[in-house]
C-alpha positions as CSV (number, residue, x, y, z in Angstrom):
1,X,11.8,55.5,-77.8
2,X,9.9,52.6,-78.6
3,X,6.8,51.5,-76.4
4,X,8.3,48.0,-77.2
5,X,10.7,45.7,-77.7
6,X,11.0,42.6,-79.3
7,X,13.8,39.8,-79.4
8,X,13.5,37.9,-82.6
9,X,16.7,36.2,-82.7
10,X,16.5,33.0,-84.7
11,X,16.9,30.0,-82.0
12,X,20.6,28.1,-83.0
13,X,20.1,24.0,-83.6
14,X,22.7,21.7,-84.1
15,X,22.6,18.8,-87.1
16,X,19.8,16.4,-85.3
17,X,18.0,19.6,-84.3
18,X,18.5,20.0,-80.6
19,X,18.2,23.6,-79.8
20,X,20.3,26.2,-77.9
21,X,18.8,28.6,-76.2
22,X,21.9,30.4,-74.6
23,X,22.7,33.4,-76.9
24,X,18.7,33.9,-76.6
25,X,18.4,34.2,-72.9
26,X,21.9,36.7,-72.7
27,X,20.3,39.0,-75.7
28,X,17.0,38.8,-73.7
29,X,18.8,40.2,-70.6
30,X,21.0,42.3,-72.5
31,X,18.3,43.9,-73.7
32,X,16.4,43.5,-70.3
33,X,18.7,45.5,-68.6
34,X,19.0,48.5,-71.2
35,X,15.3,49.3,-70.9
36,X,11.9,48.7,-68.7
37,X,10.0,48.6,-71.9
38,X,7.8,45.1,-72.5
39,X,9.9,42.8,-74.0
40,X,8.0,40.4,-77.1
41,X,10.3,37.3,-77.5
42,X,9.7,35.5,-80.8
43,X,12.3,32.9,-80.9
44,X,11.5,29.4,-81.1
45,X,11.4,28.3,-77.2
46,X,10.5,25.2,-75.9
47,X,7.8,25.3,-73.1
48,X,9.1,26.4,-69.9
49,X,11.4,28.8,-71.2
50,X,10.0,32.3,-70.2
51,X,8.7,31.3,-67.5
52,X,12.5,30.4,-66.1
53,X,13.5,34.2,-66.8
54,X,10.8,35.3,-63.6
55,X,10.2,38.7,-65.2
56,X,6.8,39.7,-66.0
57,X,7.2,42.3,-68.3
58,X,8.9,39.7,-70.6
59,X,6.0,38.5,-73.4
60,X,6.5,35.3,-75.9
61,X,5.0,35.8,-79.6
62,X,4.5,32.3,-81.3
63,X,5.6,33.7,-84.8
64,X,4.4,31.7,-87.7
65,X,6.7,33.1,-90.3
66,X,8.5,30.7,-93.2
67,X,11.0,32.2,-95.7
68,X,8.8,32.0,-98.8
69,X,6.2,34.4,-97.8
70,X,7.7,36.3,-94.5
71,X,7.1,39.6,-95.5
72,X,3.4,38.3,-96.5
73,X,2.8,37.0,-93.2
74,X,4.3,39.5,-91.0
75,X,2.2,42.2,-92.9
76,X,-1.6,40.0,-92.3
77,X,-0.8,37.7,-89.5
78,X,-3.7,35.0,-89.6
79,X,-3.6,35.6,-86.0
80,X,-1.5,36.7,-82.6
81,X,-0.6,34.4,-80.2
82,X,0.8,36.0,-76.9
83,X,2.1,34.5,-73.6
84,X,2.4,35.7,-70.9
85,X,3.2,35.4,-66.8
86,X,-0.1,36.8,-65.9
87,X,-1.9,39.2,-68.9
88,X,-0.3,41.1,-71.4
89,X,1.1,44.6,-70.5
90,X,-1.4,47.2,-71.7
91,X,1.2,48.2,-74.7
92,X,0.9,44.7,-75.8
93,X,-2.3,44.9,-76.1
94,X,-2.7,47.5,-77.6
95,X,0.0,46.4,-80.3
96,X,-2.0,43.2,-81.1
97,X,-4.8,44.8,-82.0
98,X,-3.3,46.9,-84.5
99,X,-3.5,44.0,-86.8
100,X,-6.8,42.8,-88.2
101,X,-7.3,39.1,-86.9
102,X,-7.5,36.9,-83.8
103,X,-5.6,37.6,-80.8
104,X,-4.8,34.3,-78.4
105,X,-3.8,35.7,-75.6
106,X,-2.0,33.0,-73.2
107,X,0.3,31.4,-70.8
108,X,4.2,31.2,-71.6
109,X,3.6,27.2,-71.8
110,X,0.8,27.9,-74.2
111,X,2.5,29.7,-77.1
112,X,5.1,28.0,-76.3
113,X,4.2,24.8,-77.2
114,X,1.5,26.0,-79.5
115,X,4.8,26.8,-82.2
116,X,5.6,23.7,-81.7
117,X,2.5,21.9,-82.1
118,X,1.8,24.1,-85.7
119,X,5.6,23.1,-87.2
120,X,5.0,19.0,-85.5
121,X,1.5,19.1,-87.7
122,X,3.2,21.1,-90.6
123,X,6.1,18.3,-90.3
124,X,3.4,15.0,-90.1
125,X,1.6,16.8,-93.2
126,X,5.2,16.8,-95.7
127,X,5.5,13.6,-94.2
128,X,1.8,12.4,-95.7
129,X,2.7,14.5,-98.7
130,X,5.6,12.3,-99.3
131,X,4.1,8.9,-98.4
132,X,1.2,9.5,-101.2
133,X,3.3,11.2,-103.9
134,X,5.8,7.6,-103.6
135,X,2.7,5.6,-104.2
136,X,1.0,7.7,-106.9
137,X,4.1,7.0,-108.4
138,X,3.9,3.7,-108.2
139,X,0.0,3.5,-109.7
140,X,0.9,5.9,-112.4
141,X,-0.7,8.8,-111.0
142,X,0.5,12.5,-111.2
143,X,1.2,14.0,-108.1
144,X,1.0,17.5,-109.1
145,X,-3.3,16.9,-110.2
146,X,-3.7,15.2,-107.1
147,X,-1.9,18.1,-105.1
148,X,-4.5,20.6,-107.0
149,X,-7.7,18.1,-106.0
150,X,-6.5,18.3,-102.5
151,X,-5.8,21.6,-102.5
152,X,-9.5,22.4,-103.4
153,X,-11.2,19.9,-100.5
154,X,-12.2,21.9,-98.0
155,X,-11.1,19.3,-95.4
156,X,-7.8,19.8,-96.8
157,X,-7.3,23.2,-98.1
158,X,-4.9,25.1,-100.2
159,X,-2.3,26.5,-97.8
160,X,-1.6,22.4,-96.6
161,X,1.7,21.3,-97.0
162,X,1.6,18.8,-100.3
163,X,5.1,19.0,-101.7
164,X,6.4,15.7,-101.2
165,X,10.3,16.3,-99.4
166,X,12.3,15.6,-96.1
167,X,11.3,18.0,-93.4
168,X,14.1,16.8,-91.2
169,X,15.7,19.0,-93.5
170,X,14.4,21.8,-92.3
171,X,15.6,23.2,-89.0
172,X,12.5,25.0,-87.8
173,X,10.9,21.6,-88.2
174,X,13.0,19.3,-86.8
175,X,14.1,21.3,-83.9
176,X,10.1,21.3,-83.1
177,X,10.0,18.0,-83.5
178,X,13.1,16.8,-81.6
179,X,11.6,19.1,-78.4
């Protein structure tokens, strides 16, 4: 009975991060075939993906979800970002602006890549994080003041990543990065 139906199956990646995208296209057409309701993929695809399944009513959601604060997120998204073949389906539309913040709406290739492009900036900020809190070690500084300056520079911001740690560690990440 739903006016739509999304496929949020998280994207499998194997140790260096390369991503499979199999089990993702057959639940996609599983579904697909069930139902001509608009379809919202939110699984991490790389850029050309939904534009190889030829079906318009099929949409691509560049979620921006992370396991400490999911249910936070999903709640008061900071903003939509939608691809599509050629414009949103009306129900779409009229789904995104349910929610109270900017709507980007776009080509597959666009959301696409602009996941990627957040987690690859996300990943080069832990990276920095890391880099400085080895060398404020090394002066005698204490990380965790310097994390709370930065947090408070504008430029910078509170919601950047500062925690020093390996972000090849974490899937999401790397499979971004290694696409």
């Amino acid at each position: 009975d739903a006016d739509i139906i999304f496929v949020s199956m998280d994207t499998p990646t194997d140790s260096e991060g390369r991503r499979d995208t199999t089990p993702i296209r057959a639940l996609i057409w599983e579904v697909a075939t069930r139902c001509a309701k608009p379809i919202v993929v939110t699984s991490q695809v790389e850029p050309g993906f939904m534009r190889s399944l030829n079906n318009q009513r099929f949409h691509h959601m560049a979620e921006t979800l992370r396991i400490e604060d999911a249910i936070q997120r999903a709640l008061y998204p900071e903003m939509i970002v939608i691809g599509s073949a050629c414009g949103p389906s009306i129900r779409v539309i009229e789904y995104c602006e349910e929610w109270d913040c900017p709507i980007f709406n776009c080509s597959y290739e666009d959301a696409e890549f602009a996941k990627m492009a957040i987690n690859a900036h996300l990943a080069m900020q832990v990276d920095t994080a890391t880099w400085l809190a080895e060398i404020a070690e090394r002066v005698g500084a204490d990380w965790r003041i310097v994390q709370r300056i930065l947090r408070h520079d504008r430029r910078i911001g509170k919601y950047s990543y500062l925690t020093p740690g390996d972000w090849r560690k974490s899937k999401h990440l790397l499979r971004d990065y290694v696409t």
